[in-house]
Each structure stands twice: as structure tokens, then as C-alpha cells.
mmCIF file of the N, C-alpha and C atoms, coordinates in Angstrom:
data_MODEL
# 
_entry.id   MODEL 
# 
loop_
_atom_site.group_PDB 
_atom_site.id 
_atom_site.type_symbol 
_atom_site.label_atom_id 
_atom_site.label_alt_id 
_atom_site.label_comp_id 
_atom_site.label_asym_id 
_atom_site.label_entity_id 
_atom_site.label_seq_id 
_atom_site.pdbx_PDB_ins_code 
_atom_site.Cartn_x 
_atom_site.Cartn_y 
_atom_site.Cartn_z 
_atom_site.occupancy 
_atom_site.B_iso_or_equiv 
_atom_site.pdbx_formal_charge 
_atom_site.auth_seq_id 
_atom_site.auth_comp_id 
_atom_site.auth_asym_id 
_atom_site.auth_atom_id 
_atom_site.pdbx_PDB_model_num 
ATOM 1   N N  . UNK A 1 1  ? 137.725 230.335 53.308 1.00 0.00 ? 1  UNK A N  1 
ATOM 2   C CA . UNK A 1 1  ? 137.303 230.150 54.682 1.00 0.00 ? 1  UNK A CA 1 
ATOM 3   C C  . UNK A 1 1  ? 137.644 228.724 55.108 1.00 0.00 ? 1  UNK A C  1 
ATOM 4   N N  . UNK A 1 2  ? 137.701 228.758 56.558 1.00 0.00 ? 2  UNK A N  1 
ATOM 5   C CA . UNK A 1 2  ? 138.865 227.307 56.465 1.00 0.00 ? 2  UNK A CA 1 
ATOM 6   C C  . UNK A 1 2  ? 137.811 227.051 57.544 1.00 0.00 ? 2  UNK A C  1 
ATOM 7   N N  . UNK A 1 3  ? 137.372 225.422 57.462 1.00 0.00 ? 3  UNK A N  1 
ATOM 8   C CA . UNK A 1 3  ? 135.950 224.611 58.628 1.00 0.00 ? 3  UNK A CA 1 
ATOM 9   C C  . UNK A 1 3  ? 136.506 224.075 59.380 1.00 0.00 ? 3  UNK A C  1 
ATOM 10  N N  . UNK A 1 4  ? 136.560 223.990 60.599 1.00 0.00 ? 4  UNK A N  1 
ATOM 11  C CA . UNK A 1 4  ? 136.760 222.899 61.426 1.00 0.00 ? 4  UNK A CA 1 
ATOM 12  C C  . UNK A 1 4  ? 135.852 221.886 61.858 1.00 0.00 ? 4  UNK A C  1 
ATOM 13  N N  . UNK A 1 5  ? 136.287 220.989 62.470 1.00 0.00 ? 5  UNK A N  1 
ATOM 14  C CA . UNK A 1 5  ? 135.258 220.380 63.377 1.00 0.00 ? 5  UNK A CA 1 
ATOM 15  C C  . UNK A 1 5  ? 135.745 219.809 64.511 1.00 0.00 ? 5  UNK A C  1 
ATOM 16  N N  . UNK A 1 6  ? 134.953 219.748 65.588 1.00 0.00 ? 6  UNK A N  1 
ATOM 17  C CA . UNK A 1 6  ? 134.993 219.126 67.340 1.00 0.00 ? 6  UNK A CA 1 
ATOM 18  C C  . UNK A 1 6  ? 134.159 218.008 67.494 1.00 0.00 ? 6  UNK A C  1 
ATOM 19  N N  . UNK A 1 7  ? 134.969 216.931 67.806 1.00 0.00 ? 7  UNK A N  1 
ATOM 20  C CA . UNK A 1 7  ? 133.933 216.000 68.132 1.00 0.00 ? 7  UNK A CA 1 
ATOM 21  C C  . UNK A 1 7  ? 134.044 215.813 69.422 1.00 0.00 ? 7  UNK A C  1 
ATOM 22  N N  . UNK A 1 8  ? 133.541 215.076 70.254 1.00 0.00 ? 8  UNK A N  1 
ATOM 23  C CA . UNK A 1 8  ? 133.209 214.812 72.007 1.00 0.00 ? 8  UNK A CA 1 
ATOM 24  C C  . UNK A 1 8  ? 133.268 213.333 71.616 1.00 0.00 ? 8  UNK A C  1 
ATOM 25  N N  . UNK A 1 9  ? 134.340 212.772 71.893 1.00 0.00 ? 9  UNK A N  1 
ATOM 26  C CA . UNK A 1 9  ? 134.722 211.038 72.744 1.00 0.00 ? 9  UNK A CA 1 
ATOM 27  C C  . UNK A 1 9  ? 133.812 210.616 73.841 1.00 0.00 ? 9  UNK A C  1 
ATOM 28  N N  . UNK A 1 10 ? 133.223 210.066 73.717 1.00 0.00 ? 10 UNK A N  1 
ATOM 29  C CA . UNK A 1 10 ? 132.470 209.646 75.108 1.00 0.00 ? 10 UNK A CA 1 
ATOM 30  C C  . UNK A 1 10 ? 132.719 207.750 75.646 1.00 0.00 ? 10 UNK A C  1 
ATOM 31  N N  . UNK A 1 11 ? 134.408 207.766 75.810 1.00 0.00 ? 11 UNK A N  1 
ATOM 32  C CA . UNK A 1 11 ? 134.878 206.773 76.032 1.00 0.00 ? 11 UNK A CA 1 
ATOM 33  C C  . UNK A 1 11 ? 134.031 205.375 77.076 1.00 0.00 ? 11 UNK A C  1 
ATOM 34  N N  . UNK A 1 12 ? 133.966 204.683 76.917 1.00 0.00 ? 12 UNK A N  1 
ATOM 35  C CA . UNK A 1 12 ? 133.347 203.397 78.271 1.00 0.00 ? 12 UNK A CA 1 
ATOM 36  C C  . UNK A 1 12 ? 134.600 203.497 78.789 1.00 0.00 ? 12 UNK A C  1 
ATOM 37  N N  . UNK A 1 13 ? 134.194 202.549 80.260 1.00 0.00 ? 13 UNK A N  1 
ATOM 38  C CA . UNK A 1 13 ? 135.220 202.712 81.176 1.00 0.00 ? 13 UNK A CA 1 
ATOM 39  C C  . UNK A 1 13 ? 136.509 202.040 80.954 1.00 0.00 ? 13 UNK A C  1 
ATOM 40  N N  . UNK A 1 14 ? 136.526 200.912 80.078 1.00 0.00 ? 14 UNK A N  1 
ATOM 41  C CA . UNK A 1 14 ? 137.831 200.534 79.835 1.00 0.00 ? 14 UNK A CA 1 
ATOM 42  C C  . UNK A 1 14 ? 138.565 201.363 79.207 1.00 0.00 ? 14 UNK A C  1 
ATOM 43  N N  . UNK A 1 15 ? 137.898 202.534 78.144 1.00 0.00 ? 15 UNK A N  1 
ATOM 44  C CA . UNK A 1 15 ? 138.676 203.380 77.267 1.00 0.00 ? 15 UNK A CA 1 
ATOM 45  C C  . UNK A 1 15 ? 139.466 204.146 77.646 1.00 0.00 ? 15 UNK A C  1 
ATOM 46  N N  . UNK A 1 16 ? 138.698 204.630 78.861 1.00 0.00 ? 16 UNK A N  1 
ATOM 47  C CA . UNK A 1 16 ? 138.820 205.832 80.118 1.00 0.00 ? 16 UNK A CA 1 
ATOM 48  C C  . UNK A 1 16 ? 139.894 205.688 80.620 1.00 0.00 ? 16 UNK A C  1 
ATOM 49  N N  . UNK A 1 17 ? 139.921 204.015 80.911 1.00 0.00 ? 17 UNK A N  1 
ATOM 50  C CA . UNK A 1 17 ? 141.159 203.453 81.675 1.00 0.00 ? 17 UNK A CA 1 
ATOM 51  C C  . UNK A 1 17 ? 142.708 203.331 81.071 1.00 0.00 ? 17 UNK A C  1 
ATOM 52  N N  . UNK A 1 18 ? 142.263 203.501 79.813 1.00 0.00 ? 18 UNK A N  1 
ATOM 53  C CA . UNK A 1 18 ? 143.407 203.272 79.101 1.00 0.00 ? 18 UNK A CA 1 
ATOM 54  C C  . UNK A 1 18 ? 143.747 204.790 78.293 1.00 0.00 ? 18 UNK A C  1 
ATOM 55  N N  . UNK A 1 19 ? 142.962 205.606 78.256 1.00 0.00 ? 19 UNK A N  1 
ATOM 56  C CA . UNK A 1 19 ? 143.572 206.783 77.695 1.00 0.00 ? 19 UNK A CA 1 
ATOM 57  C C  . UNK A 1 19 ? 144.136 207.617 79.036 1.00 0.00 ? 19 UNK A C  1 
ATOM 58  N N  . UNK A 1 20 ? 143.658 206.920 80.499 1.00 0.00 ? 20 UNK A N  1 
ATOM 59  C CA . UNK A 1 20 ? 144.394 207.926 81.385 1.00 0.00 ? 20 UNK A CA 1 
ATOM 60  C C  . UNK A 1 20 ? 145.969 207.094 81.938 1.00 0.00 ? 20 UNK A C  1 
ATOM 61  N N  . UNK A 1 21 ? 145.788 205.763 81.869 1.00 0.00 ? 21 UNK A N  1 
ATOM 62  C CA . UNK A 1 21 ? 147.728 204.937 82.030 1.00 0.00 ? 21 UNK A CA 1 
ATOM 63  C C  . UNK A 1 21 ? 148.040 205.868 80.715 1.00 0.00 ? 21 UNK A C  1 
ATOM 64  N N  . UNK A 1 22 ? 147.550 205.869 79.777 1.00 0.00 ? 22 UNK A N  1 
ATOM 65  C CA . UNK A 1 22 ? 148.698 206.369 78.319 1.00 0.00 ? 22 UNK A CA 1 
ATOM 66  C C  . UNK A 1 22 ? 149.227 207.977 78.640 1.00 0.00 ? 22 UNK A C  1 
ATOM 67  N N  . UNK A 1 23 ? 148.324 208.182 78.953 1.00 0.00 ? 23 UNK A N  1 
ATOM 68  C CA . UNK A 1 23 ? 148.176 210.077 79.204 1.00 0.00 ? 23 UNK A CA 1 
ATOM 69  C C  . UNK A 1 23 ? 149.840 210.038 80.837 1.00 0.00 ? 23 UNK A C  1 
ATOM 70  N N  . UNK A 1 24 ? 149.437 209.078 81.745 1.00 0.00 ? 24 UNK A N  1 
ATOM 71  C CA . UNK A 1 24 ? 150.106 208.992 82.783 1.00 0.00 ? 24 UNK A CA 1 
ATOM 72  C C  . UNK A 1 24 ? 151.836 208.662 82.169 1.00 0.00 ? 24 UNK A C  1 
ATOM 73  N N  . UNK A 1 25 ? 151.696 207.807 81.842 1.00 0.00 ? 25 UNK A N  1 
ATOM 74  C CA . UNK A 1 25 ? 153.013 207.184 80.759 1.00 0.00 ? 25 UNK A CA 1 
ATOM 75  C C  . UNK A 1 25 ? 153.523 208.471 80.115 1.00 0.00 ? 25 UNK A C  1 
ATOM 76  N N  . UNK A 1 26 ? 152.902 209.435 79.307 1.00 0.00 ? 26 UNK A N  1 
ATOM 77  C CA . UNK A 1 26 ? 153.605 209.981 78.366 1.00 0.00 ? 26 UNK A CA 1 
ATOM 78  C C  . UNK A 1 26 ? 153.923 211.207 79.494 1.00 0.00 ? 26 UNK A C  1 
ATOM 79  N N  . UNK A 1 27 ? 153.361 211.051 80.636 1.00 0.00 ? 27 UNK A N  1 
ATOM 80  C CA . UNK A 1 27 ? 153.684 212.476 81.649 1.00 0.00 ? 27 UNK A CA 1 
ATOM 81  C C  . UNK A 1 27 ? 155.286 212.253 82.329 1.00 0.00 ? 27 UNK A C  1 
ATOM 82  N N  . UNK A 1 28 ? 155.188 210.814 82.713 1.00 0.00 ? 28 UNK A N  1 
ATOM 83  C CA . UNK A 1 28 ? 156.404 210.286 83.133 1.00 0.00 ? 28 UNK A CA 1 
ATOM 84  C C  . UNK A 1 28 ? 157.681 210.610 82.089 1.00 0.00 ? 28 UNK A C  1 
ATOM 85  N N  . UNK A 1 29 ? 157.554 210.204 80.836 1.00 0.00 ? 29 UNK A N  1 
ATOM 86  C CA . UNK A 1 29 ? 158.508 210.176 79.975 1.00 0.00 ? 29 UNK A CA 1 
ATOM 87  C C  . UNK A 1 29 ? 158.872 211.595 80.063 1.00 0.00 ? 29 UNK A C  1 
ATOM 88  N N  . UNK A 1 30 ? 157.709 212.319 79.440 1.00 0.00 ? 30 UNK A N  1 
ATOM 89  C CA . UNK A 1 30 ? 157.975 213.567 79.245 1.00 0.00 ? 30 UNK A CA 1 
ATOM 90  C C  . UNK A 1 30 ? 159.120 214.033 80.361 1.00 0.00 ? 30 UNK A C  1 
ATOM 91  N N  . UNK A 1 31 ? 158.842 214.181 81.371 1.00 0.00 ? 31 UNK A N  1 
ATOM 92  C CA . UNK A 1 31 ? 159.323 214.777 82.938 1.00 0.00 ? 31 UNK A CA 1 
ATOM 93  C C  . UNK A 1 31 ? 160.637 213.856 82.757 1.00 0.00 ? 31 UNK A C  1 
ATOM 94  N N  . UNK A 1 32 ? 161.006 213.421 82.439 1.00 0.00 ? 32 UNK A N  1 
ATOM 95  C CA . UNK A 1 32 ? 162.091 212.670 82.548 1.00 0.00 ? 32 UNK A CA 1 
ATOM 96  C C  . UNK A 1 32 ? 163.424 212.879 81.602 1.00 0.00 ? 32 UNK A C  1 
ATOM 97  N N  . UNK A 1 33 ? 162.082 212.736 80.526 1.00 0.00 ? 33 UNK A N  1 
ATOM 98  C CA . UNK A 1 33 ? 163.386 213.984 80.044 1.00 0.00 ? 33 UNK A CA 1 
ATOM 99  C C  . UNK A 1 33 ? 163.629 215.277 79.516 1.00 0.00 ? 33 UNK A C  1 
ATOM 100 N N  . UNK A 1 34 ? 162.639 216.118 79.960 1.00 0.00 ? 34 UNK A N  1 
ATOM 101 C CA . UNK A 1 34 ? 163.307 217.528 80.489 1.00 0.00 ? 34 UNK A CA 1 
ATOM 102 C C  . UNK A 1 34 ? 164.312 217.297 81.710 1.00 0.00 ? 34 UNK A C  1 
ATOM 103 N N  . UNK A 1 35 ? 164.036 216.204 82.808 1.00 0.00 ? 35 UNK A N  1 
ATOM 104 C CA . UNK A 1 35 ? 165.169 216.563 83.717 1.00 0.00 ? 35 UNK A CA 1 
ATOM 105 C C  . UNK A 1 35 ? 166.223 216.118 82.791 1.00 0.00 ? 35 UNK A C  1 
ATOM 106 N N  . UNK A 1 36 ? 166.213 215.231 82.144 1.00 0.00 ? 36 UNK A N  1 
ATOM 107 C CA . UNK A 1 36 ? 167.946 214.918 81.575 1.00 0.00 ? 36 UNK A CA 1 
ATOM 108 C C  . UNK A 1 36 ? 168.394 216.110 80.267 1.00 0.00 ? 36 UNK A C  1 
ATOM 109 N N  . UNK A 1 37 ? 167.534 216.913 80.419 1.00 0.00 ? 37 UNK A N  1 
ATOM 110 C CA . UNK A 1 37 ? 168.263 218.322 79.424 1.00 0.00 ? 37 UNK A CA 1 
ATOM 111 C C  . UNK A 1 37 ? 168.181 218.992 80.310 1.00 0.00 ? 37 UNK A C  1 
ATOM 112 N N  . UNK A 1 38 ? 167.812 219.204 81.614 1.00 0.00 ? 38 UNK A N  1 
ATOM 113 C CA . UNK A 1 38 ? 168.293 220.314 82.519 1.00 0.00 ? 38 UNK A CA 1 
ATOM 114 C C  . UNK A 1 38 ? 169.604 219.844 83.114 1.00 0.00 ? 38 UNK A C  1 
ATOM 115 N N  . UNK A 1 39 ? 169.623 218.506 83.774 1.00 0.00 ? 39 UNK A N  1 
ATOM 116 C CA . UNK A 1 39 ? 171.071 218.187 83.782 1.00 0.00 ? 39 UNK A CA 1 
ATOM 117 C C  . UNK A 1 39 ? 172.454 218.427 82.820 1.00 0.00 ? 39 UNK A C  1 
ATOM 118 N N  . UNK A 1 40 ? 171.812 217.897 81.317 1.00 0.00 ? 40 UNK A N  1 
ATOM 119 C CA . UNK A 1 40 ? 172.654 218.353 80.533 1.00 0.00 ? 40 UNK A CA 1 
ATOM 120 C C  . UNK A 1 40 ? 173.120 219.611 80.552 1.00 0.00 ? 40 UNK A C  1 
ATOM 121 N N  . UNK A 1 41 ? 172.511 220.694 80.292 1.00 0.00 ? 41 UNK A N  1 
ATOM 122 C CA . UNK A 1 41 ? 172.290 221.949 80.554 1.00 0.00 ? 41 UNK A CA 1 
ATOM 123 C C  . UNK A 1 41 ? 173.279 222.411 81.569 1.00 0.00 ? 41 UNK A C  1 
ATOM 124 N N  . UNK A 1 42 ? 173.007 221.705 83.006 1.00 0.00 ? 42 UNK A N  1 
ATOM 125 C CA . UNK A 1 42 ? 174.033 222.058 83.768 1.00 0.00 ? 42 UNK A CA 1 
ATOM 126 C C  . UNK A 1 42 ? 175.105 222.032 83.753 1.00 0.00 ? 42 UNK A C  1 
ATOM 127 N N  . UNK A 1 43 ? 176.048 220.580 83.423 1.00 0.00 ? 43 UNK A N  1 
ATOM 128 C CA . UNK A 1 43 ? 176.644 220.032 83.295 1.00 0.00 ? 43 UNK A CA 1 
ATOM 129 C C  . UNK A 1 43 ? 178.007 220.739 82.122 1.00 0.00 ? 43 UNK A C  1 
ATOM 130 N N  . UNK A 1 44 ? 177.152 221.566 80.937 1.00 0.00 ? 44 UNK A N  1 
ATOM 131 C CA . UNK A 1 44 ? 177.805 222.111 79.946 1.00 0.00 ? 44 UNK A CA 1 
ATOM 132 C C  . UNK A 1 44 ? 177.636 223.680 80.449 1.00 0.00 ? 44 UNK A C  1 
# 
């Protein structure tokens, strides 16, 4: 039988502040480059 566990973060506001720029950052990247493999994509 295999256990997990869940814990609940209950960040202060600087934490807050900084796990949502990081979260924002990795949305940008992300999106950025799927467009440059859909271009690729096109392109070939």
C-alpha cells in the first residue's frame, strides 16, 4: 500500500509575492516557447 501526504503552504505576503512573479515568469517562458515550436512546425 503506497501513503501519501498533502501539506497546505500558508505563505506570508512576501512569499505570496514571490511564488506568484515565479509562477508569472515560468507562464511567459512557457508560452514562448510553444510559440517557437509552432512556428517551427510551420515553417517545416
Amino acid at each position: 500500500m503506497r501513503i501519501s501526504y498533502q501539506y497546505k503552504i500558508k505563505p506570508n505576503k512576501e512569499q505570496a509575492e514571490k511564488i506568484d512573479q515565479t509562477l508569472l515568469l515560468l507562464r511567459y517562458q512557457y508560452n514562448y516557447l510553444l510559440a517557437q515550436r509552432f512556428d517551427w512546425y510551420e515553417m517545416n
